[in-house]
Structure formats: structure tokens, C-alpha cells
C-alpha positions as CSV (number, residue, x, y, z in Angstrom):
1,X,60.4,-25.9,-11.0
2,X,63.9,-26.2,-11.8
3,X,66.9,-26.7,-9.5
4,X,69.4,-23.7,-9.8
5,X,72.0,-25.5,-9.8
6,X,70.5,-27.5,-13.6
7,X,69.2,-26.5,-16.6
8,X,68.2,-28.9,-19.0
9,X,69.0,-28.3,-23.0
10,X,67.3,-30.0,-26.0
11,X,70.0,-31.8,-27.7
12,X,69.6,-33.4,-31.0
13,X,71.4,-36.8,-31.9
14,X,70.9,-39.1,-34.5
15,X,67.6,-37.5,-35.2
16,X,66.2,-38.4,-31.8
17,X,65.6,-35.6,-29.3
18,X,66.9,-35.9,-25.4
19,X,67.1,-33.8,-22.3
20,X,70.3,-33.2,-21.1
21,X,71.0,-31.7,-17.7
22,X,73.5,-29.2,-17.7
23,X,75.6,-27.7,-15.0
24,X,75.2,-24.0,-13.7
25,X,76.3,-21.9,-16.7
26,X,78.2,-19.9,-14.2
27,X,80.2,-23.6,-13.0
28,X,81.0,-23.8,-16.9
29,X,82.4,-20.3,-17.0
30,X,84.6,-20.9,-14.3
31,X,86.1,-24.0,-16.4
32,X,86.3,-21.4,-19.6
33,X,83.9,-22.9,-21.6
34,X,80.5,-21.2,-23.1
35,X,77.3,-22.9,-22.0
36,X,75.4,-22.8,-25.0
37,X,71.8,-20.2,-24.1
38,X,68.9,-22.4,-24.1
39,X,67.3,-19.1,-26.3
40,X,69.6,-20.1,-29.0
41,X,68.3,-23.6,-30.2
42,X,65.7,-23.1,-33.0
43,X,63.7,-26.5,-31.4
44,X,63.2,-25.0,-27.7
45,X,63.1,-21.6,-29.2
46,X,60.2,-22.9,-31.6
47,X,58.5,-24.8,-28.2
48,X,58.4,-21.6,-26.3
49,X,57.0,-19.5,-29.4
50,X,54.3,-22.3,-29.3
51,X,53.4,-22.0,-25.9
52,X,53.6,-18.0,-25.9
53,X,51.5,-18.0,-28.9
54,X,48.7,-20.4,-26.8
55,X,49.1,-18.6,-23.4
56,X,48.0,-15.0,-25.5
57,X,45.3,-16.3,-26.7
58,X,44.1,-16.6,-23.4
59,X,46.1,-13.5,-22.1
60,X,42.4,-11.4,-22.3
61,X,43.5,-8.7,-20.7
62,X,47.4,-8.2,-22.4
63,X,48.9,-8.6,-19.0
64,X,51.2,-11.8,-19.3
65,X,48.2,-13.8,-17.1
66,X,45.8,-15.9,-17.8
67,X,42.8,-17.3,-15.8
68,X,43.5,-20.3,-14.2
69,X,40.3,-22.5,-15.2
70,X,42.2,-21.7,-19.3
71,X,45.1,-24.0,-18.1
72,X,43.6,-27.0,-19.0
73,X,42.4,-25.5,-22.5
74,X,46.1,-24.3,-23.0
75,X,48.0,-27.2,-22.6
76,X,45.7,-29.5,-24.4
77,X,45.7,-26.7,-27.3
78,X,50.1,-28.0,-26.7
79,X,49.2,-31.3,-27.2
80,X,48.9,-32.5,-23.6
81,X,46.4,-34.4,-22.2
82,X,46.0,-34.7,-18.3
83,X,43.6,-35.6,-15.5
84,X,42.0,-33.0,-13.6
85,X,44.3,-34.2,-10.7
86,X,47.4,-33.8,-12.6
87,X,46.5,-30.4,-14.2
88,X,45.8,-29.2,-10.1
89,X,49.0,-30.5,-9.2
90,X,50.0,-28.5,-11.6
91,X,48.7,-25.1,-11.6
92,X,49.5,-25.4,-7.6
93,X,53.2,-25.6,-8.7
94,X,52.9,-22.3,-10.8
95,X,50.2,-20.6,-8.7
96,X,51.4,-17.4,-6.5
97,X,51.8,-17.9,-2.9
98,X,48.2,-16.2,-2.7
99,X,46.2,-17.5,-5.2
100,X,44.5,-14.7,-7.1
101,X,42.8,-17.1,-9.5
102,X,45.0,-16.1,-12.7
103,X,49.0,-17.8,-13.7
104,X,51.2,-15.8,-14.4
105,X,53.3,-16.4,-18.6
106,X,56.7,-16.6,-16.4
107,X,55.9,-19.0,-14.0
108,X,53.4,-20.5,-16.7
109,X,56.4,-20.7,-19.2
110,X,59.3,-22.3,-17.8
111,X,56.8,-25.4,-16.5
112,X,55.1,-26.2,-19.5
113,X,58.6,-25.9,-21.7
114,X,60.0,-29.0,-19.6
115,X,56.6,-30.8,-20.0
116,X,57.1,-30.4,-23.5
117,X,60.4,-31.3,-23.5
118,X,59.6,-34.3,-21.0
119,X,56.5,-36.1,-23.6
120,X,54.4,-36.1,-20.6
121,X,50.9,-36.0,-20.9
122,X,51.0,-37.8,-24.2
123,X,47.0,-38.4,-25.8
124,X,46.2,-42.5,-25.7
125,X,46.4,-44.4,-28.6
126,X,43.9,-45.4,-31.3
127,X,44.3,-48.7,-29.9
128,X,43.8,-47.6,-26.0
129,X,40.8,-46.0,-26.5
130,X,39.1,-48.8,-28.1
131,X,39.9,-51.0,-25.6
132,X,38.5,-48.8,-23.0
133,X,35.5,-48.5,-24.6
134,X,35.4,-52.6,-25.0
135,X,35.6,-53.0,-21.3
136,X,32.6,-51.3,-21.0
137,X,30.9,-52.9,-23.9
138,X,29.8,-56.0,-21.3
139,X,28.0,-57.7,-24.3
140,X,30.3,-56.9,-27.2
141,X,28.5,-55.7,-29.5
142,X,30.5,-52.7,-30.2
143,X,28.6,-49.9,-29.4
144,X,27.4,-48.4,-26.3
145,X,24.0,-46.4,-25.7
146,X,23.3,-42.7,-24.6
147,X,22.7,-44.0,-21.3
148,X,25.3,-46.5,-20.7
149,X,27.9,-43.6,-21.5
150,X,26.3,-41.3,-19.4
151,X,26.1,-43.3,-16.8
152,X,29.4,-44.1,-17.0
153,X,30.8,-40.4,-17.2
154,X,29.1,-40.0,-13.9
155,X,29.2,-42.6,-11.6
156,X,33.3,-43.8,-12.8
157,X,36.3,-42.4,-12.3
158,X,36.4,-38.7,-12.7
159,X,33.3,-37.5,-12.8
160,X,31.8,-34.8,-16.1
161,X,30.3,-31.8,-15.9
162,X,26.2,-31.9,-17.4
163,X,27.5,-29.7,-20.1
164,X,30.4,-32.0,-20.8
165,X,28.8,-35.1,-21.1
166,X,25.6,-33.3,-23.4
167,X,28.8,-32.4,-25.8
168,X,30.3,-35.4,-26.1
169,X,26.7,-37.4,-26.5
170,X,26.1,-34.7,-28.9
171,X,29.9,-36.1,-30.8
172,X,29.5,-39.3,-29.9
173,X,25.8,-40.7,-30.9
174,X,25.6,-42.0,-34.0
175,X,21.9,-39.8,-35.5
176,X,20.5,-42.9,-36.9
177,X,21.2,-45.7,-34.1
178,X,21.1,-43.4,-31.7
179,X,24.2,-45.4,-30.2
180,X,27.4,-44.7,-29.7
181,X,29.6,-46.8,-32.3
182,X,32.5,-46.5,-30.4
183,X,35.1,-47.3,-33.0
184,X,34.1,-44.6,-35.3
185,X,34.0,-42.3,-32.0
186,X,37.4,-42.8,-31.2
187,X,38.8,-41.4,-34.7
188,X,37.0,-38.7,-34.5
189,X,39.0,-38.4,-30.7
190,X,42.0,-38.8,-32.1
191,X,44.6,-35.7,-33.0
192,X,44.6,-35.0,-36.6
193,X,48.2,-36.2,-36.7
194,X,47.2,-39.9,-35.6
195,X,44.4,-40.0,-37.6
196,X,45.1,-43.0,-40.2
């Protein structure tokens, strides 16, 4: 994932967090000066304890692996939300030559710290989401039925599972219109930390 001859460092400036590509440490130490170790700044330190913490919890077996089909769960437990053809792309960068059907923490580690670091994979906006669900509302009239929903999470885009789209109708219909109010829908979407 990353070049040898870079590392990038989390640098904090005017209260606004960057990635900085570094040289080689060992191109520094022939200069004389000390590359400072990524292990010693408290923000990527507290992203990797993050990530470690989420990987174990998946980790069934206490071997530093983790089944492939989590790797999804993990990262959206990190706050990242991809498409399914994002999250292969993905696991094929960390995946063993071979694929034995589990990811490895070091491989696992290093790729999702520079996601992290990146923003990438960011969950859409209040605001996004409600104009998606507008589009299709043809008639406008702010809500959608079971049926237009579920036809929509299977014949558009990428398509649901039958136990995916029974849990979100499940969230999603309101009990006593039996219709989806969208708006309402969409908060309950939301992270906790962009709920308003």
C-alpha cells in the first residue's frame, strides 16, 4: 500500500489535520536529523488503537485475522462508508496472494490507517440523502411506499440482499402509513454525531 521510499505522518497545524509525505527515515538519518516514529503521535497512535480495537472484535479466533465478508462491518464500525465495489477493490489490495477467505490485522492495519488519515469513504450528508430519496419521489409527496423502495433496491444500482432490504423496510416504514417518510428515515441514517 505504501511506497518504501514514503511514509506519510499526521501533522497538526492551526488545528486542521494534514498528511504529510515524508522521506525514508533512513534518507533523514543520513542528513543527521531524527524522523519523528509515526508510533509516537497520540492522533495516529489513537487511530490505530481504534482500528485494532474493531479488527478484534472480529478477530473470532485470537489469531490477528479476520474473515473477509467482516471487512465491510469493520470499517463502517470506523466510520467509513463504501460501495461493495470499492470495499473489493479493497480487500483485493490486502488479500494474500492465495486468498484463504480471512485478512490478515497487518496487512488489514496499515490500509485502513491511511483511509482514515485520507477522509475517504466519508457517510453523505443529511442533505444528500434527502435529495436522493426526492429523485425517486416522482410525485413529491415525500414519502415513498414498501414497494417503490423495494423495487428500487433491486432493480437500481447495486442491488440488496432479501434480508437487507426486509431490515431496512422493517427501519424504514412508518407503522401507521405504512410508507416510508423519507425525511424522518434519513435521521434515523444519519451517525449520531450528525444528528441535529
Amino acid at each position: 500500500l505504501l511506497c518504501r521510499s514514503w511514509r506519510e505522518q499526521l501533522l497538526r497545524k492551526d488545528n486542521v489535520l494534514c498528511i504529510q509525505a515524508m522521506e525514508d527515515p533512513a534518507s533523514k538519518a543520513e542528513e543527521g536529523a531524527e524522523p519523528k516514529a509515526p508510533e509516537k503521535d497520540p492522533i495516529l497512535a489513537e487511530i490505530n488503537k481504534k482500528i485494532e480495537e474493531s479488527f478484534e472484535i472480529f478477530d473470532h479466533n485470537s489469531n490477528k485475522t479476520v474473515d473477509v465478508r467482516e471487512v465491510g462491518t469493520i470499517m463502517r464500525s470506523l466510520g467509513c462508508y463504501l460501495s461493495e465495489a470499492e470495499l473489493h477493490d479493497l480487500i483485493q489490495e490486502v488479500e494474500e496472494e492465495e486468498p484463504t477467505g480471512f485478512i490478515r490485522f497487518e496487512k488489514f492495519q496499515p490500509m485502513m490507517a491511511k483511509v482514515l488519515l485520507e477522509r475517504r469513504y466519508k457517510p453523505a450528508t443529511e442533505e444528500e440523502l434527502v435529495k436522493a430519496f426526492e429523485v425517486l419521489d416522482l410525485d413529491k409527496k415525500s414519502h415513498l411506499t414498501a414497494e417503490e423502495l423495494k423495487k428500487y433496491m433491486t432493480e437500481e444500482g447495486e442491488s440488496f440482499s432479501q434480508e437487507e432490504i426486509e431490515e431496512m423496510l422493517t427501519a424504514a416504514v412508518d407503522p401507521e402509513r405504512k410508507v416510508v417518510l423519507y425525511r424522518d428515515f434519513v435521521t434515523l441514517m444519519l451517525p449520531e454525531s450528525e444528528q441535529s
